[in-house]
C-alpha positions in Angstrom: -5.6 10.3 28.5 -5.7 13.8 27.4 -1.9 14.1 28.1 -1.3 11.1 25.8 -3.6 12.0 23.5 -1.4 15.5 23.1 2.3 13.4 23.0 0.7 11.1 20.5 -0.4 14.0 18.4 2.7 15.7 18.4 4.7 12.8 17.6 2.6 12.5 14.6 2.5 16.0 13.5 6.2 16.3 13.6 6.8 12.6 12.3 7.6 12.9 8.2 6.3 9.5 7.9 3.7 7.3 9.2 4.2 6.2 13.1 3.4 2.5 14.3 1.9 1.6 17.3 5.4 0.4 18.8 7.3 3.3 18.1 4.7 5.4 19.9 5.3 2.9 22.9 9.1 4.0 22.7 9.0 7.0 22.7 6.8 7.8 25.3 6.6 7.6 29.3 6.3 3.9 30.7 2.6 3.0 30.9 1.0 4.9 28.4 -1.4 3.2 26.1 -0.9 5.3 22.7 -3.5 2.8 20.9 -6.1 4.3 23.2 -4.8 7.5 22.2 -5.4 7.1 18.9 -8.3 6.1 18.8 -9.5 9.0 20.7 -7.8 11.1 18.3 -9.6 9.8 15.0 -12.6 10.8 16.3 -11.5 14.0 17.0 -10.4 14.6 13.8 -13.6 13.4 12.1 -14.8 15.4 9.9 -11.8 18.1 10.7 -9.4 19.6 7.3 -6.9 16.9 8.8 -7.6 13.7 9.8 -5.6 10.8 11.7 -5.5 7.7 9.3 -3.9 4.4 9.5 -1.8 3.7 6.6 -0.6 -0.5 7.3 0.5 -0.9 10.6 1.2 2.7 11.1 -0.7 5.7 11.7 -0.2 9.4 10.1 -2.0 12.9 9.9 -3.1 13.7 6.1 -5.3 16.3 4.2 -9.0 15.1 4.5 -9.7 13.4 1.0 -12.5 16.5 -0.3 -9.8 18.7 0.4 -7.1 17.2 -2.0 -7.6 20.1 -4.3 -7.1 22.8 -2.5 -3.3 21.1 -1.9 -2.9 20.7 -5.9 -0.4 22.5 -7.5 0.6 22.5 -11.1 4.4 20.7 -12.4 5.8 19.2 -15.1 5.8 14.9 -14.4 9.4 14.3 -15.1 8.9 9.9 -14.3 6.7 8.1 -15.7 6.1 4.6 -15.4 6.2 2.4 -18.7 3.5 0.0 -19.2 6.0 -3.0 -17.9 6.1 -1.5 -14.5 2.6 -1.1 -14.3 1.9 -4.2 -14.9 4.5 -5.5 -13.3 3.5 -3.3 -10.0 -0.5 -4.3 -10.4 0.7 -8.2 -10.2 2.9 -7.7 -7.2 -0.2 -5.7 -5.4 -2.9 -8.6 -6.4 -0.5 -11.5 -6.0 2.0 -10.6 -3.4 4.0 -11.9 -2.3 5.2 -13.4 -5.7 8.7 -14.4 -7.6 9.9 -12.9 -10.6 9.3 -15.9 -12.5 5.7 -16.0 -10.8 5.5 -12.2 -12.5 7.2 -13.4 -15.9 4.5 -16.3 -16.2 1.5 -14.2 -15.9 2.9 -11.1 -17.8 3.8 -13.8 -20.5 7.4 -12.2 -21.1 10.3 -11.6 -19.0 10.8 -9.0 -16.6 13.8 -6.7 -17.0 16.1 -5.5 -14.1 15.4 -2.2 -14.4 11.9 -2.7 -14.7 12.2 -3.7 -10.7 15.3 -1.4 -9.9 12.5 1.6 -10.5 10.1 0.0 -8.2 12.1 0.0 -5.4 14.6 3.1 -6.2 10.1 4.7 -5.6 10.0 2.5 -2.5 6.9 1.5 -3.7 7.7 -2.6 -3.7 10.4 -4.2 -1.2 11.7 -7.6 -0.9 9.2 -9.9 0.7 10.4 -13.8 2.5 11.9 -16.4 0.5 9.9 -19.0 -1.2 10.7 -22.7 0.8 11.0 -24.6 -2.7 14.7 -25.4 -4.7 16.7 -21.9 -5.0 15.0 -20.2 -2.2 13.8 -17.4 -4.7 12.7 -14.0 -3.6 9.4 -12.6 -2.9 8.0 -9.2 -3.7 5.2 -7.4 -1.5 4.1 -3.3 -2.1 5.3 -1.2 0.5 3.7 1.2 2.8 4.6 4.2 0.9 2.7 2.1 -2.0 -0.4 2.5 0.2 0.4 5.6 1.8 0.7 6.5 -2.1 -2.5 5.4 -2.9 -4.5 6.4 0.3 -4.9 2.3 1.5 -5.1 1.2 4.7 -3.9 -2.5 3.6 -3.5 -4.3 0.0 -6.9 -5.7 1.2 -8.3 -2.3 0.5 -6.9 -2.6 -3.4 -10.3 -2.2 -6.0 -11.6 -5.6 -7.8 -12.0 -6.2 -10.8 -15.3 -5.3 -10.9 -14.4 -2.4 -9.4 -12.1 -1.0 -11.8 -14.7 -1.9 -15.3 -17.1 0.3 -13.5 -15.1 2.7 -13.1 -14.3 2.1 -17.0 -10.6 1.6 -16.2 -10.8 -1.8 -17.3 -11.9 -3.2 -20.8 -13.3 -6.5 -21.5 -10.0 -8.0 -22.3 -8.0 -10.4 -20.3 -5.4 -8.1 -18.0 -2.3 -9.7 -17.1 -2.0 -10.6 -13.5 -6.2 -10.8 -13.4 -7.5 -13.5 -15.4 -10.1 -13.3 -18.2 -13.2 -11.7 -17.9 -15.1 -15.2 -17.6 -13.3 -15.6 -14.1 -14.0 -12.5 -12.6 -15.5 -13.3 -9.7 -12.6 -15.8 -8.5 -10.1 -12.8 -9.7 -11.0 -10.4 -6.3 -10.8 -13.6 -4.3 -7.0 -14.3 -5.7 -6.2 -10.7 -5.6 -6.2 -11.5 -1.7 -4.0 -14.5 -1.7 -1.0 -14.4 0.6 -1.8 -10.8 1.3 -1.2 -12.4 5.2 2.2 -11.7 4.7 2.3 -8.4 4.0 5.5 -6.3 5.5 6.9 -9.6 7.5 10.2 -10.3 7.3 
């Protein structure tokens, strides 16, 4: 185990982006158990500058969170993302995976093509299965990089509502994509809905 535990950690520490189960399986010798491995390996890095965290399906080495700031550097934000794609991006998160004209409903107006082009041009939605009903339309669903963004294991982990007024990000008004404040406690229960789905084909 200890020699898997070190091909494990190498694969990870010269993989640019996060490593699944599966490919660990790949790439190394017939009969290894790399899911053992890793779970050795989180422990070991408890509590270490680095740890091992899962990010999805996949696993990947990143900066322990209290440690962010010494990482921080200082540039000019060149892209920003207009209010549309916010919302736009928050419905897809909490309602995945969901149509355009599911997002166009709940948004109240339509949704432009460039407003999506810039979501996925940032990797940070993908196209998700199509919907068994008249047209077949396309589905949206967050990618990894989303969560990887973010620091989520799964959409699961994406704050409620009450979650996000207590941390005074929210006002009392109705958000699109959430509901109005009278339903908030059947909002967090939606904002898992077809989450099942996430990142299958």
């Amino acid at each position: 185990m200890g020699d898997q535990e070190r091909m494990v950690e190498a694969i990870l520490f010269a993989s640019a982006e996060p490593v699944t189960v599966a490919e660990l399986v790949g790439r190394m010798p017939h009969g290894s158990d790399p899911a053992e491995a890793l779970a050795y390996l989180r422990k070991r890095y408890e509590g270490r500058g680095v740890n091992l965290v899962k990010v999805g399906d996949a696993y990947a080495f990143r900066t322990a969170a209290d440690l962010g700031f010494l990482m921080r550097r200082e540039t000019v934000e060149t892209r920003k993302l207009s209010r549309a794609a916010i919302e736009t991006l928050a419905i897809i998160a909490y309602h995945q995976p969901v149509t355009r004209a599911e997002i166009e409903e709940i948004r109240g107006v339509a949704v432009s093509r460039g407003t999506i082009d810039q979501l996925m041009e940032m990797e940070w939605i993908r196209f998700g299965r199509r919907r068994m009903t008249p047209g077949r339309p396309v589905t949206f669903v967050v990618t990894e990089a989303f969560l990887d963004h973010f620091g989520l294991e799964s959409a699961r982990d994406l704050p409620g509502i009450k979650e996000l007024r207590a941390a005074g990000l929210l006002d009392s008004r109705p958000v699109p994509g959430f509901g109005s404040p009278a339903d908030g406690a059947g909002d967090e229960d939606e904002a898992t809905t077809g989450q099942s789905e996430l990142f299958e084909d």
